[in-house]
C-alpha positions as CSV (number, residue, x, y, z in Angstrom):
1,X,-64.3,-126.0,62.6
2,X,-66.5,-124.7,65.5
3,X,-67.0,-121.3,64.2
4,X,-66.6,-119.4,67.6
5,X,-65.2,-119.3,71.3
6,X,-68.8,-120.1,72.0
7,X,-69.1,-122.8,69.4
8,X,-65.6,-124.4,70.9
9,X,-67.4,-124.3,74.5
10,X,-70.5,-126.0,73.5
11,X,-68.4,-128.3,71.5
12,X,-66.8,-129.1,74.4
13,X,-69.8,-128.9,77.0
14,X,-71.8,-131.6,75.5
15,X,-68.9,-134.1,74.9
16,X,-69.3,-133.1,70.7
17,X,-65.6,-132.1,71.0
18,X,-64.2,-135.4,72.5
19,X,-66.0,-137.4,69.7
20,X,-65.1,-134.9,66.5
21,X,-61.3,-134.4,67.7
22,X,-60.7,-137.1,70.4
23,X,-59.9,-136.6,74.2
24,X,-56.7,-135.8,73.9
25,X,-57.5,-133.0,71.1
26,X,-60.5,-131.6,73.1
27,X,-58.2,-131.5,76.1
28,X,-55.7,-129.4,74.5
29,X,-58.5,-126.8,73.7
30,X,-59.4,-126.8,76.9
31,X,-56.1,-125.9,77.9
32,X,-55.8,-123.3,75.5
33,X,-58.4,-121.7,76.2
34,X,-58.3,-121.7,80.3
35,X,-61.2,-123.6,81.0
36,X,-59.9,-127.1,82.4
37,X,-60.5,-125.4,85.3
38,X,-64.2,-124.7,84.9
39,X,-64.9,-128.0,83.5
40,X,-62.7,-130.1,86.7
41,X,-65.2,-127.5,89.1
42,X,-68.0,-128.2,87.1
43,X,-67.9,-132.2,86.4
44,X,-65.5,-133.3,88.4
């Protein structure tokens, strides 16, 4: 769908993911891949 690690981290950067997949979707890939921690640091 994204392509790459890096096209599933700008997906979810600029808010593309939450709008393609939903919240709850774009969540889950931010648990899978360990970065709900980066993004609570970074925009939270």
């Amino acid at each position: 769908m994204y392509g790459s690690i890096s096209g599933i981290w700008e997906a979810i950067f600029d808010k593309r993911a939450f709008v393609e997949i939903g919240e709850e979707g774009a969540s889950f890939l931010e648990v899978l891949l360990g970065l709900e921690g980066v993004v609570a640091e970074c925009f939270g």
